[in-house]
Every structure is written in C-alpha cells, then in structure tokens.
N, C-alpha and C positions, 0 to 999 in steps of 0.2 A: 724710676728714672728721673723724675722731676720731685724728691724728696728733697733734697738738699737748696738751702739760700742762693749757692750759686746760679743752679738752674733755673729754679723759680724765680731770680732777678732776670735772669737773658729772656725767658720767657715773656716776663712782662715788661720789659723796655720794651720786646717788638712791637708784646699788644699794642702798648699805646704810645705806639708810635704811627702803626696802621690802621686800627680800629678808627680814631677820628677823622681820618683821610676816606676810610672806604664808607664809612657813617657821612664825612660830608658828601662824598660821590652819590651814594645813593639816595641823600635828600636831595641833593642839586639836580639829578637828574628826574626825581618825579617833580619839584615843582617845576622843570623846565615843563617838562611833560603835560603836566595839569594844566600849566598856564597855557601852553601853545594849543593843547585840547579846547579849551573855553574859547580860545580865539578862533578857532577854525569853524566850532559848534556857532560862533556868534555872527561871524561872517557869511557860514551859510546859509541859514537859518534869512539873516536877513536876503541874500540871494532865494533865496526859495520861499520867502513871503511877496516878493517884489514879482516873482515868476504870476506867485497869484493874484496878484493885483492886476496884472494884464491879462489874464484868462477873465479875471472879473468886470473890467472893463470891455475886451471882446464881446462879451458874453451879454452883458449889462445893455452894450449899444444897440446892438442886434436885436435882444428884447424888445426893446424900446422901440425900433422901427418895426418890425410884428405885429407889435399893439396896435401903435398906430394905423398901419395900413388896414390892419381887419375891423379896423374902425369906421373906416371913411363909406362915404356913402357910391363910390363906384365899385367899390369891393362888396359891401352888404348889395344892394341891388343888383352883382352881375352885368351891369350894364357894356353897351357895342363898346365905348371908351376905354375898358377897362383892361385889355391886352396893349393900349398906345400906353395908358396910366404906368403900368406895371415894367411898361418897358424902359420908360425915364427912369422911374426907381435903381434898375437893373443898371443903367447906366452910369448914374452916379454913386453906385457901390460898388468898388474893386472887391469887397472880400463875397462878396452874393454869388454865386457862381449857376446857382436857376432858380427860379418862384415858380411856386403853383399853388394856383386858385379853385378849387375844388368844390360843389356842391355833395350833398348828402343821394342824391338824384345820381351821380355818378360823372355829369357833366364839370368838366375843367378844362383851365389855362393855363399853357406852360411857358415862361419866359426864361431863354430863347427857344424857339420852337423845338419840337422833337419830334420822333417817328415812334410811334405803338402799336403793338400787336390789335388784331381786332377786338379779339377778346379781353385785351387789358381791361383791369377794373380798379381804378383810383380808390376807390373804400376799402377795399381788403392792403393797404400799405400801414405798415406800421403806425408812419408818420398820422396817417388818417383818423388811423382806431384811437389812436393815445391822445389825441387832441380834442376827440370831440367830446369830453368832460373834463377839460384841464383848462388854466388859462393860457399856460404856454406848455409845450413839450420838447424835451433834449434829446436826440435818439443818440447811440452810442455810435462809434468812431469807424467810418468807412475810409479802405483805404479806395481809392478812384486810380485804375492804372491806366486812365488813357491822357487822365492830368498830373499824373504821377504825385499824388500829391493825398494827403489824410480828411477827410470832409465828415463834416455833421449837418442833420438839418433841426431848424426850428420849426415847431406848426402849434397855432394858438384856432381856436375854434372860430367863426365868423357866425355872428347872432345876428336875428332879424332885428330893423327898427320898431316895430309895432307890438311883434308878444317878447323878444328879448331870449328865444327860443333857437338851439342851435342850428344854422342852415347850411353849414363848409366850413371848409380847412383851409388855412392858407399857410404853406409851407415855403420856408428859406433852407436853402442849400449854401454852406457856408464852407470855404478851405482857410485850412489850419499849416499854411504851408510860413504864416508870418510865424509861426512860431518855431519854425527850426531854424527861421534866421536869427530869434533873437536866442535860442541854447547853443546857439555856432558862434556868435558873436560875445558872447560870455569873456570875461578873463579871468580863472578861477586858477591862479598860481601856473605853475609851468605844464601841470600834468592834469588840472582837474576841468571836472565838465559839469553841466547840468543836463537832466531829460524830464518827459514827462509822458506817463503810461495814462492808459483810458480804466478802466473800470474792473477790466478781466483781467489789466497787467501786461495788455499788448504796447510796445514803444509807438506812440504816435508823434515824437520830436525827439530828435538827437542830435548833437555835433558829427556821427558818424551816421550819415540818412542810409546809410544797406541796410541798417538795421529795422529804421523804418518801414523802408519796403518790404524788408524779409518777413514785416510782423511779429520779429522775435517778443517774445513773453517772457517777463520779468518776477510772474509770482510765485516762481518758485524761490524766492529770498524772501526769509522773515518780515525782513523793513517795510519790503512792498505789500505784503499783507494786512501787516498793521497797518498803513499808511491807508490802505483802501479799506479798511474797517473803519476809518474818519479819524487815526491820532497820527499826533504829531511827535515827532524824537528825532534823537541825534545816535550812531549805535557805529562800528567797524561791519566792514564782511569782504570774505576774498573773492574777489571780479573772476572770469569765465580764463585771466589766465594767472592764477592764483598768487594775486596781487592784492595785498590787504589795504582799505579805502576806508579811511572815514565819511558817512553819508548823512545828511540832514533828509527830512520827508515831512512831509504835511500833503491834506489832502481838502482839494476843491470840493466844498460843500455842494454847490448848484448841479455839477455835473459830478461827480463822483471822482475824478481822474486824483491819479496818484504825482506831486510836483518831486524832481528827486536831484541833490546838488553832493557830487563826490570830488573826494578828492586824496592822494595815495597819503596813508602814513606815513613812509619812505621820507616824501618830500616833506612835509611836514614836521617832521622831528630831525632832520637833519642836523641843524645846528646843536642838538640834544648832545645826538652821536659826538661829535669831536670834543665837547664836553667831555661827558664821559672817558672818553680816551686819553686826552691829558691829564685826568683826575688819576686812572689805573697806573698810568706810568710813572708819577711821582711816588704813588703807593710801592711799587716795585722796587724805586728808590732807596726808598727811605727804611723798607724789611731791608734789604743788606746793609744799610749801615748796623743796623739794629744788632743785626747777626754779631758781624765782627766786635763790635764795641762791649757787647753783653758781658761773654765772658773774664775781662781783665776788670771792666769796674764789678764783678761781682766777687773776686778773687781778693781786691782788696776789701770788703764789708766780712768774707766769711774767715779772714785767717784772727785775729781778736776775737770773735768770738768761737772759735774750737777751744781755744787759750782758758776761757770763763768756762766753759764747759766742762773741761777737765778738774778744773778748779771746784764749781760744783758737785761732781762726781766726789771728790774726797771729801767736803762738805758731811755729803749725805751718808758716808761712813763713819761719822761720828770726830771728826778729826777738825776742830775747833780752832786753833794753834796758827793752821799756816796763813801769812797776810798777800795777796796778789796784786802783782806792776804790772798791767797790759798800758799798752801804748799802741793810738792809730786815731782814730777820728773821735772829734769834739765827744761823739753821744756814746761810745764805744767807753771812752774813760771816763766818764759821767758815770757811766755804769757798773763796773769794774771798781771807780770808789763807794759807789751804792752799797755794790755787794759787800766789801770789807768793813764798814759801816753792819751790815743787818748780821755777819758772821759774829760782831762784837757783841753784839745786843743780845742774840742768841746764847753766847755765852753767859753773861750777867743773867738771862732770864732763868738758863738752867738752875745755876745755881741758889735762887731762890727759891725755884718750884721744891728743892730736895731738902729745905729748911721748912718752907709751908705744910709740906706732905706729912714729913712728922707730928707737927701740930694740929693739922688736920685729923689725923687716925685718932689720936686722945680723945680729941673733943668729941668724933662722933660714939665713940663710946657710952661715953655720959650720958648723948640723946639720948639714945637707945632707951640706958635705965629708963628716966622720966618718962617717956611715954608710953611705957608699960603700964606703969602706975594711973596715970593720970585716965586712961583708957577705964579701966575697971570701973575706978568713980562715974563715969560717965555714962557706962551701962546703966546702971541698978538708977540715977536720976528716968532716963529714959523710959524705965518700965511703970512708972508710978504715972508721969503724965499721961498714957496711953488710956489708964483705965478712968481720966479725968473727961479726956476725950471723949471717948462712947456713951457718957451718960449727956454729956451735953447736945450731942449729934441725937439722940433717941427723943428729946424734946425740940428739937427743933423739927422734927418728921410731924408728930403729932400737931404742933402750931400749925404748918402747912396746911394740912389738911383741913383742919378748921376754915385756914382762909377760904379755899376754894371751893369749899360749900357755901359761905358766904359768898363771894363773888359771883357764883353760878344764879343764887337767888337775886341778885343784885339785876344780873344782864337778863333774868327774865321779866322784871319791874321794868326794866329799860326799853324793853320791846313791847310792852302794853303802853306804854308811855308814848311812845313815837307814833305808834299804830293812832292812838287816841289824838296826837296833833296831825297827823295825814288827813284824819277826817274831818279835822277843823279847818286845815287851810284845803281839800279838795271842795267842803259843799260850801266855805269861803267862793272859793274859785267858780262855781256854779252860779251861785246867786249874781257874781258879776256878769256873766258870760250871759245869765239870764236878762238880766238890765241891757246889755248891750245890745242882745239878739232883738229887743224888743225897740231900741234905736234905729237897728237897722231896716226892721220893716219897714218903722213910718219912712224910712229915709228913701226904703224900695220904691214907696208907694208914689211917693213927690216924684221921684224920675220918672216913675212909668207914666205921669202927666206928661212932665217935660218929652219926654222921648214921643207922644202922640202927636204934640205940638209942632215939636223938631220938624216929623215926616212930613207934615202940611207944607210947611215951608219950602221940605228938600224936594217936594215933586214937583212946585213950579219952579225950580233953577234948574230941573234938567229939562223940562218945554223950553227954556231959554236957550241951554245946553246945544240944542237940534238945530236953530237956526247958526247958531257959530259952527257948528260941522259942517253945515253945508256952506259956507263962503268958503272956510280951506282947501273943500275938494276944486273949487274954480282956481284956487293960486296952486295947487301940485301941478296942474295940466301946464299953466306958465313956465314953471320951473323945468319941464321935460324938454320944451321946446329949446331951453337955455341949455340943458345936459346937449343935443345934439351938435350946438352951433360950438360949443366948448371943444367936444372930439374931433371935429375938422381943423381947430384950429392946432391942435397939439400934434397931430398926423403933420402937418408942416411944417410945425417947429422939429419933428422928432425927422424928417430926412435932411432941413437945413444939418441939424448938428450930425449926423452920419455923414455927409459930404463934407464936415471940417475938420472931422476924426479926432487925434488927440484931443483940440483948440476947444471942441466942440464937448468936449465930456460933458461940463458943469451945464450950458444949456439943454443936453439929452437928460439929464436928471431933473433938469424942471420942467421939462417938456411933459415925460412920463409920470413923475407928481399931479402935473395938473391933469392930464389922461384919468389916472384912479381918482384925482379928486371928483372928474364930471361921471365917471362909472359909478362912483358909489354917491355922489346926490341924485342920480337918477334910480339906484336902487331903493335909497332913504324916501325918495319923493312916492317911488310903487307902496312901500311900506306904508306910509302916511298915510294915502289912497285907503290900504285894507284897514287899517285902523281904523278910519273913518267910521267906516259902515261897519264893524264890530261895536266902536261905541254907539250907535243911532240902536243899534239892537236891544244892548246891553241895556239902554235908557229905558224901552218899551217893557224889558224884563223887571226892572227895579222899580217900574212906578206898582208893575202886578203885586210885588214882594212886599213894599209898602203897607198896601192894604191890606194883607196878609198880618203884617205885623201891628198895624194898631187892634187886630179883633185880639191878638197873646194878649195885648198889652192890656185889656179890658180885664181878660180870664186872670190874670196874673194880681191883679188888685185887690178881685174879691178871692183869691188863696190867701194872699197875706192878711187879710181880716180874719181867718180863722189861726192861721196860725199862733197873732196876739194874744188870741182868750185862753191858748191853751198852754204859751209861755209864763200869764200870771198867774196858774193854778201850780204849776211847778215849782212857780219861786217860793210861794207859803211852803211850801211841803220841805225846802230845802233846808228854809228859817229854823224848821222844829229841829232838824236833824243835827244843826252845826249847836245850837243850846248844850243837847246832851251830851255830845264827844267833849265839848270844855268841861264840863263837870268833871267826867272822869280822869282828865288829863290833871287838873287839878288835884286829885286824890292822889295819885300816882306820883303828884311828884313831890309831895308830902313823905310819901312812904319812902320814899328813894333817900332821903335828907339823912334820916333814921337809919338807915342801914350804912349809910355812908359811912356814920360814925362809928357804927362797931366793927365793920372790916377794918379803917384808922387803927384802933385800939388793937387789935390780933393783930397786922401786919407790927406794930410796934414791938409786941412780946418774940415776936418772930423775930425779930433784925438781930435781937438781944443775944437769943438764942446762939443763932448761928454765928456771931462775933464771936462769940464766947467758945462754942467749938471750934473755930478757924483758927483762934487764936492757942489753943491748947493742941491742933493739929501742927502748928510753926515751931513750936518751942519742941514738941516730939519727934518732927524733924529736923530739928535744929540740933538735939540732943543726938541724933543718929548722923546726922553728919558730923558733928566732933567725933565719936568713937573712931568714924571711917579715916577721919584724917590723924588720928592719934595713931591708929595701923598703920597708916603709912609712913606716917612720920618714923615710928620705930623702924618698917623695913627700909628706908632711905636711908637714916642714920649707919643701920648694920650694913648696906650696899656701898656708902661712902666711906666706909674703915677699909670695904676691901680695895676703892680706889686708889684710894692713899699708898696702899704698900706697893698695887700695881705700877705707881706712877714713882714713887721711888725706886724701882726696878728698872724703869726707861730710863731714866736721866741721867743713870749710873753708868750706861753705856758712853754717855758723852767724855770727849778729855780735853777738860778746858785749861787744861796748864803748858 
C-alpha cells in the first residue's frame, strides 16, 4: 500500500508535520511536570522542616525547665515548700497541664491536686520506671478525653545532693493541642494540609481534629513507615478517597513522631493539563492539512519520474539509440539530462570493450605458452638447492649441541662461584655484627648505671608528688560547693525563659548549657577526688617496683660481662673462615674467564652454520614459490582467453546505432 513515491510522500508530510508537535507536547509537558514536582517537593519539604523546628523547640523548652526543677534544692530535699514551689511553676506554664514529684519510697506531689485509689502506687507508672536511669524520658502520645486534647509526659530522675544517687521522679504532663493549631493554620495551596503521627502511626495533629480524636492510624502507607523508620522523602499515594497526593515526610529524631505535608496532584499540575490540551489541538490541526495537501504535491514529483522509468526499462533491453525530454521540476530535469548523458557514454564504452576483447584473447594466448616453459626451469633449480639445505642444517644441530654442554659446565662454575662469595660477605656480615654486639653491651652496661641512678632521684619526686595530691583534694571540695550555687541559679534562668516562650528560646539554651556545664564540673570534680587517691596508691606501689628494679639492674651487668668473652672468641673463629671462601672464589673465577672463551668461539661457528642453512632454505622457497606462480600464471592466462570471447558475446547484444 505504501510502495509507491506518492504515498510515501503523503505519509511523511504528515509525519513531520505531527511528530514535532507531539514530540514538543510531550517534552513540554514533562519539564512542566518535573519543574512544578521540585517546586512542591521544595516547598514542602521546607514546611515539614519548619513543623520540626517547633516540635523541637516544644520539646527543647520543656527539657530545660525539667532539668532544672529536678535540680533545685526544694525538689532534691522534698521539703513542706515544695507543693507552693511547684505550684508557681504550674502557673506560669500554660502548656504543663500537671507535675509530680515522686520519691523511690512511693511518697509524691501532684500539682494540681488529684484523687487516688488507696492502693495506687506511683513506681509502677511508666513515666517512673523509664526515668529512674535516664536523664530525661518522653512517653508516647496520650490522647486525654476529658481535655479533649493529645498529651505527653516528661520525667527526668531527681538525685541526692550528697551521694548523687537516684532518690524520684519528677514528671511533666504536657498538651499538644498548640500543634493542631499550627497544622490548621497552614496554607498549603487550595487543597493541601499538613499533620503529624506519634510513633505507632496514630494522628496526633490534623487540620481535620475527628481524626485526631478517632486515633485514626496512618501506618498502613509506605511513606509513614519510612518516615518512622527515621528517613526523610518526597513520594505520591492515594488518600482514604482515592485522590492521588504528593507527600513530603521527615521524622523527629527526639521523640520518634512522623512530621507529614500533602498536597493533591490534580492541583498541582493543573496548569500542565491546559498545556497539554492546546499542544493536542494544534496537532489535530495540522494532521488534516497534512492529509489533504499530501496527495497533489505528491502527484506532481511521481508523474517525471514513471516517464525516466519507462525510459530505463528499454535501456536495460539493450536499446542504446532512443535520447529522452522530461520536463517538470529543476532536479527532475537535471536528472533526465544525467541519464541521456550516461546512455551516451555507455555507448562509446561498448564499443571499445568489443575492440579490447579481441586483442585481449591473443595476447592471453601467448601467456599461456611462456609460462609453461619458464615453469619447468624452475622446478629442476629448486631440487638441487634442497639437498644444499640439509647438509647445512645437519651441522648446525651438532654446533648446538656442543654449546650446551659448554654452557651447562659453565653455570655449574657459576654456582660454586656465588656460593664461594655468599660466604665471604655472610662471615663478612658476622664479624660486623660481632664488633657491634660487643658495642652494645658496653653501651648496656652504662645505662644500666644511669638507670640505678635515675630510680634514686625518681623516688624522692613522688614523696614530693603526695604532698601536691593532698592540697587538690581541699580545692575539689570548693569547687562542689560552686557546682550546687550554679544549678539554682539556672533553675531560674530556665522558668524565667518558659514564661517568655518564643522571646525566651536563646536565653533557655544558655540557661540549660550552663545546667550541664555545673553537672559535669561537679562530676569532673568527683573524678578528680578518685584519682587522687589512685595516684597516692600508685606512688607507694612504684617506690616497692623501684627497688625491685635496681637488684635486675645489678644481675643484668654481670650477664653482660660474660657475654663479652664469649662474643671475642667468636670473632677469631669467624676471621679464619671468610680467608678461605676468598681463596676459592678467586679460583673459580679464573676458571670461568676460560671457558667463557670457548663457548664465544662455538656460538661463532654456530651463527655461521645456521645463516647459511636459512639462507639456502629462502632461496628453496623462493624457487617453489616461482613454480606456483608460473601455474598460475598459465591458468589465468587460459581463464582470460575464455573471458574475452565471453565478453564479446555480451556487448553484441547492445545496438548502438
């Protein structure tokens, strides 16, 4: 159907008339696509970083006032004060929503009061058990129906002032209700939202709080699993009414909760969509012109050339004679005079071929003869150098063999040779090592003086040692009493800045800084303490060691006195041995000289040798490749007599008149 110029023109004017329209549609609309993806991914992404920066700051503040309180000294002591203390705290923190102050003993205060069972028991509470070896504890996400509202509590362990030893709990109860005002308050384009799940996947903040309340669970979608696995991504999925969303996620490190910022594809690519749409309508377009237009410009291209083709056709019948007039387009009659042009040329060429052909047949004739002839000669050369050959190759074997008996003798001279200098440079090598070994002793000896001398010295600078330990242990005790006045004062810096909230951040992070600075000089200052009296120990230990070690250092002196005498009876014995290996090395390489020369002299006769057969094998090959080509030569000659007739049998078909 599509053989013919015309169709295959109409065919491709449509292509490409479509193909670059729907090619530009479909790049247009992925980089729309790609682009507006990166933008959605970029913007959420920062919305769901920004979500965690305020979980982190919640989270952060509340620490900080924790620490502090389990610091202070109405808290550690338990004191009658410290139900009023607790209660100001209470007051000036809208997000607290109850404290309690717990001993290990079972007795606690709860701020504001409550009512318990009799047999309630404060140490079996989660909050209790998880804090009393942790500095702080986060319990997972309570929803409270009588505040209607999502709660956590914080509880950090409260230690004694004197052993530093855990004595209670002190727990905050905290609502998470700021945070559904800030995922309601969002403006994430017309349709989108953010929330945020707790640990299991249950919604603890939405824009739609049913959901909240319902507890609905969200970890049955990939995102949210990854998300609470600790990664971060950007991915699609279809919401509960299967509405496809693009979702950013990330996940709070401190508390595990899942942060999650959506919003519909739909809106999103919207402006994509009417793209696309105007792109496909033009394409519609532009196929019907295509259509229509196809067929008449293809109509004029195919009728000139059926014209040439017919033309052709008697051509190829041997029919030389007729000259052809097409008329139509510039390259049409370019062509058309082309051809009458090579129809000419054709002619003249025949003609010559049927003058050549003749003279052709003769002459391979003639070859022929000649290389019959010249063939024979060339045999009967060929058989005489052969037998030139084999006597030369028969003496170059026996040379051979000669050498490598020499040589054999050679590399066994070579290996008494070597052996003979290994032993000159190894009892070489001895005699050094001997001289040396006998440096080192005396050099033993001198230190083991010095190192007697050293000990004397180093025992009285640890008696000195003892008195400076014991002034340190008086200045740790000062520094404790400094660690305690420091933690009161940061407990007041850390509720001023909870009471100024935002305003207050940067001052609750130096509050809490200076907190860990005075907890860990007062653990650096305990350490000191024990160190102390490890080294006072260690002192008593090392002066014992001491005198331990000048009695080696006696024993060790008179060892290396014998080992001297018995280094210089070794060294003679070594002297004798390196004399006689140079003797013989010497002999040996005398004999080696000698023989070097007469293997020289046989490899000489050898080279000759086998030149001389190699070169009587070239020429006997040489002489065998002429024969082969002188055969051939005749059968191409007799092959091209019968071309020639062949070919004046074709050209006779042509009629060039």
């Amino acid at each position: 159907m599509l053989k013919s110029i015309r169709s295959r023109f109409t065919v491709f004017l449509v292509l490409m008339a479509v193909i670059p329209l729907i090619a530009m549609g479909v790049v247009t609309q992925y980089l729309f696509k790609d682009s507006m993806t990166q933008e959605i991914q970029e913007k959420s992404t920062i919305v769901c970083n920004n979500l965690v920066d305020n979980i982190n700051i919640f989270i952060e503040q509340n620490k900080s006032v924790l620490s502090s309180l389990a610091l202070t000294r109405a808290v550690r002591d338990f004191d009658k004060d410290l139900e009023f203390f607790l209660s100001d705290v209470f007051v000036q923190s809208p997000q607290i929503l109850r404290i309690t102050a717990a001993r290990t003993t079972g007795e606690f205060i709860t701020v504001p009061n409550a009512t318990y069972e009799e047999e309630y028991d404060v140490t079996n509470e989660d909050w209790f058990k998880s804090a009393v070896h942790r500095k702080v504890f986060i319990s997972n996400v309570k929803f409270d129906s009588s505040l209607s509202a999502p709660i956590i509590s914080l509880s950090s362990p409260i230690r004694s002032r004197s052993s530093n030893e855990t004595i209670g709990v002190l727990c905050l109860d905290l609502s998470l209700s700021s945070f559904n005002q800030t995922v309601a308050n969002m403006d994430i384009g017309k349709q989108g939202l953010a929330f945020i799940c707790d640990q299991d996947g249950e919604v603890i903040a939405h824009k739609e709080f049913e959901l909240v309340k319902a507890k609905t669970n969200m970890a049955e979608h990939a995102f949210v699993k990854d998300a609470l696995e600790g990664n971060s991504g950007f991915t699609t999925y279809k919401d509960e009414s299967g509405v496809d969303q693009f979702v950013a996620y990330s996940r709070h490190k401190t508390t595990g909760w899942g942060i999650f910022v959506q919003q519909p594809v739909s809106e999103t690519f919207a402006h994509v969509n009417q793209v696309t749409n105007t792109t496909m309508a033009i394409v519609g377009i532009m196929l019907i012109l295509s259509i229509i237009l196809g067929p008449f410009v293809g109509k004029a291209i195919t009728k000139p050339i059926t014209r040439l083709v017919e033309h052709t056709n008697s051509v190829s019948k041997g029919n030389l004679a007729e000259i052809n007039q097409i008329k139509g387009f510039a390259e049409i009659e370019a062509l058309s005079s082309s051809f009458n042009k090579m129809v000419s040329s054709l002619k003249t060429i025949v003609n010559e071929v049927i003058q050549s052909a003749e003279t052709l047949s003769a002459s391979a004739q003639e070859l022929a003869s000649g290389a019959e002839q010249t063939n024979q000669a060339t045999q009967q050369v060929a058989g005489a150098i052969q037998q030139i050959a084999a006597g030369a190759n028969e003496q170059a074997k026996k040379l051979s063999e000669i050498s490598e008996i020499i040589g054999e003798l050679e590399s066994s001279n070579d290996t008494v040779d070597h052996n003979a200098k290994s032993a000159v440079n190894l009892t070489s090598e001895m005699s050094k090592n001997a001289d040396n070994s006998r440096s080192s002793i005396n050099s033993a000896t001198e230190k083991m003086d010095s190192i007697k001398s050293t000990v004397d010295r180093l025992s009285g600078n640890i008696k000195g040692l003892d008195v400076s330990i014991q002034k340190i242990g008086v200045m740790v005790d000062l520094i404790m009493e400094i660690v305690d006045q420091t933690n009161l004062l940061s407990l007041n810096a850390s509720i001023e800045a909870a009471r100024a909230g935002e305003h207050g951040r940067g001052f609750a992070v130096v509050a809490d800084e200076v907190r860990k600075l005075a907890e860990q000089s007062g653990e650096t200052a305990k350490q000191i303490s024990d160190l102390v009296r490890q080294i006072q120990q260690n002192s008593k230990n090392a002066v014992a060691a001491m005198a331990e070690s000048l009695k080696e250092v006696d024993d060790g002196r008179n060892y290396m006195g014998d080992v001297n005498n018995k280094m210089v009876a070794l060294q003679k014995l070594v002297d004798y041995v390196t004399s006689s290996a140079k003797d013989i090395s010497s002999e040996i390489t005398s004999q080696n000289e000698k023989m070097d020369h007469v293997v020289d002299m046989v490899n000489n006769i050898s080279s000759i040798s086998q030149e001389t057969a190699a070169g009587t094998q070239q020429v006997s090959a040489s002489a065998e490749e002429q024969t082969a080509t002188m055969e051939n030569i005749e059968a191409s000659a007799r092959e091209l007599a019968k071309l020639s007739e062949n070919l004046t049998m074709l050209v006779s078909k042509f009629n060039s008149n």
